[in-house]
C-alpha positions in Angstrom: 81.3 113.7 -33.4 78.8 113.9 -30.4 80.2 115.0 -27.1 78.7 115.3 -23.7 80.5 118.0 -21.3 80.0 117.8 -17.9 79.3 121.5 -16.1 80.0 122.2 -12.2 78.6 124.8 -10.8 78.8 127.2 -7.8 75.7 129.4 -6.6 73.7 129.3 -9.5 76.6 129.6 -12.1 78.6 127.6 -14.8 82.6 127.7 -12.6 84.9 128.8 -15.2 86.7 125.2 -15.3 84.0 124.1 -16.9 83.9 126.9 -19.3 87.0 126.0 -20.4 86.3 122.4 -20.6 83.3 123.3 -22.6 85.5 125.5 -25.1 87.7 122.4 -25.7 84.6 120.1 -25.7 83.2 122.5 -28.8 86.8 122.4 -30.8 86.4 118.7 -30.4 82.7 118.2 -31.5 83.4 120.0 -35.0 80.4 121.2 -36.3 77.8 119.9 -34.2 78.0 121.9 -31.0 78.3 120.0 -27.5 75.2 118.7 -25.3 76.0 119.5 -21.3 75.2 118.0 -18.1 74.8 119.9 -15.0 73.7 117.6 -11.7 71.1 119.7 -9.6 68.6 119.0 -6.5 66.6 122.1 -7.9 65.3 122.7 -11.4 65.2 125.0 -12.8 69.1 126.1 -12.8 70.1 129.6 -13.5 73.3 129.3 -15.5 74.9 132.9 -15.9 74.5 133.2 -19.5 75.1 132.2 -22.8 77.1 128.6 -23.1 79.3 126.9 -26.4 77.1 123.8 -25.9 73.4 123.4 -27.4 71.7 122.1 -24.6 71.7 121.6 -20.8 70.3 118.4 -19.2 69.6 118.8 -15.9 70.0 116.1 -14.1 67.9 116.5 -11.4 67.8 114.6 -8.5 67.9 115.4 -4.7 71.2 113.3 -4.2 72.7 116.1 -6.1 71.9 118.4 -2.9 75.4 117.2 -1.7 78.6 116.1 -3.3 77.6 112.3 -5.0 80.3 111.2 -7.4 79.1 108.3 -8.1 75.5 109.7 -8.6 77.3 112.2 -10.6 78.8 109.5 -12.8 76.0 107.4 -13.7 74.0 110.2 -13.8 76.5 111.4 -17.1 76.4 108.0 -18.5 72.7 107.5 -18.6 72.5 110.7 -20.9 75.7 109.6 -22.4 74.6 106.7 -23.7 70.5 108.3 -25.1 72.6 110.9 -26.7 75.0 108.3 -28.6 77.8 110.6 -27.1 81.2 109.2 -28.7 83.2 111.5 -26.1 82.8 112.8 -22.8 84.7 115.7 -21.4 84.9 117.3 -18.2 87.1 119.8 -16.0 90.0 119.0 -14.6 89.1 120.4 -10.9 89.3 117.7 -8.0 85.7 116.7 -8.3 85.8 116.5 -11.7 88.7 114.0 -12.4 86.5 112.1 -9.6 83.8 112.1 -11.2 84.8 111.5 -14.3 86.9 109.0 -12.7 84.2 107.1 -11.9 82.3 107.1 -15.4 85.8 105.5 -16.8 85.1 102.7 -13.8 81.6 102.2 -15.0 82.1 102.3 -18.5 85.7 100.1 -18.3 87.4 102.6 -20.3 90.8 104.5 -20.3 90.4 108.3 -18.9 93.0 110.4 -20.0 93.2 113.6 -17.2 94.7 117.4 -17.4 94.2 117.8 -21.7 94.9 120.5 -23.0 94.2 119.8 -26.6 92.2 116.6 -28.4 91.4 115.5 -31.7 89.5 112.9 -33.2 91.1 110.1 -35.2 89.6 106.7 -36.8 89.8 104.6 -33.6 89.5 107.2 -30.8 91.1 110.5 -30.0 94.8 111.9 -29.8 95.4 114.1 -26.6 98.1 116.5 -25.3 97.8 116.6 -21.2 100.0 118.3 -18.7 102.7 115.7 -16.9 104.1 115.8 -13.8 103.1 118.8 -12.2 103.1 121.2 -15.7 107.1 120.3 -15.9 106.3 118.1 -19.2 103.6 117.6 -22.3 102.5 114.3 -23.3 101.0 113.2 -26.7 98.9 110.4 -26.4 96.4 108.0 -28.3 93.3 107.2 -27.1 91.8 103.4 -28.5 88.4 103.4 -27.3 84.4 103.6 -28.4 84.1 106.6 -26.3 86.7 109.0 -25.5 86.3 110.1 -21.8 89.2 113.2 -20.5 89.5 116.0 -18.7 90.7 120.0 -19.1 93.6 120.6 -17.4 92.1 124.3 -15.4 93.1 127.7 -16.5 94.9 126.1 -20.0 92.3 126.7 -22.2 90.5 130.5 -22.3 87.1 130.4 -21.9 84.7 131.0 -24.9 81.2 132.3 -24.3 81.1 134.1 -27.6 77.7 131.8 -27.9 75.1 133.4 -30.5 72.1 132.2 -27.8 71.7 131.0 -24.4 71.4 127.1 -24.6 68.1 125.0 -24.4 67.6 123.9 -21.1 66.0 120.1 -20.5 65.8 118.5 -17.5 65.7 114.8 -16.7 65.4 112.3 -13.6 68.3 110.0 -13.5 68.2 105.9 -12.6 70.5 106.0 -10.0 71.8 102.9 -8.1 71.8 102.3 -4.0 75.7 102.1 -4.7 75.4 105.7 -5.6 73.4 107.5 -3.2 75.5 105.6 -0.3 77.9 107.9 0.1 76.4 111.3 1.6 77.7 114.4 3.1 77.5 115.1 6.8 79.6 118.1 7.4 81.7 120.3 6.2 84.6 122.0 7.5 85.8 125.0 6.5 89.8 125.8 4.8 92.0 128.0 5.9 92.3 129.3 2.1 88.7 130.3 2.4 87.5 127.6 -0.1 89.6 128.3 -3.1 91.8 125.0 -4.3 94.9 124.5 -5.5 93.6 123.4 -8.4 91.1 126.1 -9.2 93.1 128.8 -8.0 94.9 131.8 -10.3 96.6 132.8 -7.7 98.5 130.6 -5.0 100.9 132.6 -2.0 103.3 129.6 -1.1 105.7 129.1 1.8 108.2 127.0 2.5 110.2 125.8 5.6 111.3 129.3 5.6 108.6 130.0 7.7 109.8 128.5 10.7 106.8 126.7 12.1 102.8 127.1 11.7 102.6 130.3 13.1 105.2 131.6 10.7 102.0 131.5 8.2 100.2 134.5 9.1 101.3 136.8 6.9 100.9 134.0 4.2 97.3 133.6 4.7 96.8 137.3 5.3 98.0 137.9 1.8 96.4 135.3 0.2 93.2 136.7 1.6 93.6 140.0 0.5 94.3 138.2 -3.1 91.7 136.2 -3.2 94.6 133.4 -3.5 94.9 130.0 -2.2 97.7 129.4 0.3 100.3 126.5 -0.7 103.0 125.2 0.8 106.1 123.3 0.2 106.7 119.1 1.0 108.7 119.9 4.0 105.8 122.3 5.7 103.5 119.2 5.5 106.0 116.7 7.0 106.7 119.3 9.6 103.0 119.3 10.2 102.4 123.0 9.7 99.8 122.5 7.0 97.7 120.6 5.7 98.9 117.7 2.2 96.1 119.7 0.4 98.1 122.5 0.5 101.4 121.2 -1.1 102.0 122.1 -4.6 104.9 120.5 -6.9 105.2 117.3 -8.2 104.0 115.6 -5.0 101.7 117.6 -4.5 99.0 119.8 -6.4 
């Protein structure tokens, strides 16, 4: 089975989402080890070591400077398709169920999110993702030419037990005016200091216990000592102490 994982990447090195989507990918290709993609406006990329996949193809483009999902997207189909990939896998991080999101739009297949296990079967894949906010375990079958999912973050361990760094190739992607539309223009910082909910191993959480957006202090001051992300229950974010991205549960991250 050929599979295509798709690597993010912060300053110069593979994020460990990935990693663990990349471990999956490799239980799912069998004996042929995984290609990667990694979207870049600078080749080459330093990539922090030895990787489970055989090669990296950069995908190098100067959209890739900012976040472009769409770019992203057709960018991972174009080498999708050269490589006869029959699945594609990424991580299961914000940007990647987006992006990933968008390859399923482009390709007009199903995308089955949060796995934590695949196999291969005669017409597809079979699939166990996290439900409703890790409270349940789905088994599902996948009917399609090309499997697309993602890793549900921090399931999975990481294996970088690789015998050799991977080949590295680059290539220029074919991108469409549709996909270099949408461009960044700022960015704002979080008060969590940049780690998600999603990525996070460690969250400090409040709830209407707090008393009002003030009451967070000591929240954030411990999560910053931690290295955490600050969450927060429904009723802080209708109360309008924090922000919806900061609400975990079922409604929430």
């Amino acid at each position: 089975m050929s599979v295509l994982v798709y690597l993010e990447h912060a300053d110069g090195a593979v994020d460990e989402p990935s990693l663990q989507a990349a471990t999956l990918a490799r239980s799912l290709a069998g004996d042929h080890a995984p290609q990667a993609l990694v979207a870049s406006d600078t080749v080459p990329l330093g990539l922090g070591g030895p990787l489970p996949v055989a090669t990296v193809h950069v995908a190098a483009h100067e959209a890739f400077g900012s976040y472009a999902p769409r770019a992203v997207a057709e960018a991972i189909v174009e080498l999708a398709e050269r490589q006869e990939a029959t699945a594609v896998v990424g991580p299961g991080t914000e940007r990647g169920n987006e992006v990933l999101a968008h390859v399923a739009a482009i390709l007009d297949l199903p995308l089955a999110a949060n796995c934590i296990a695949a196999s291969t079967t005669d017409d597809g894949a079979e699939v166990t993702r996290v439900r409703w906010g890790g409270s349940l375990l789905e088994r599902a079958r996948i009917h399609a030419p090309r499997t697309l999912l993602t890793v549900q973050p921090h399931a999975i361990p990481a294996d970088t037990d690789a015998p050799a760094p991977p080949t590295i190739e680059s290539f220029r992607p074919s991108l469409s005016a549709a996909a270099l539309a949408r461009r960044v223009v700022e960015r704002v910082g979080a008060a969590t200091g940049g780690i998600s909910l999603a990525d996070a191993k460690v969250v400090v959480s409040g709830g209407r216990g707090a008393g009002s957006a003030e009451g967070f202090a000591p929240v954030e001051e411990l999560a910053a000592l931690l290295g955490a992300a600050v969450g927060c229950s429904r009723a802080v974010t209708m109360a309008g102490w924090r922000p919806h991205t900061d609400q975990v549960g079922q409604t929430g991250t």
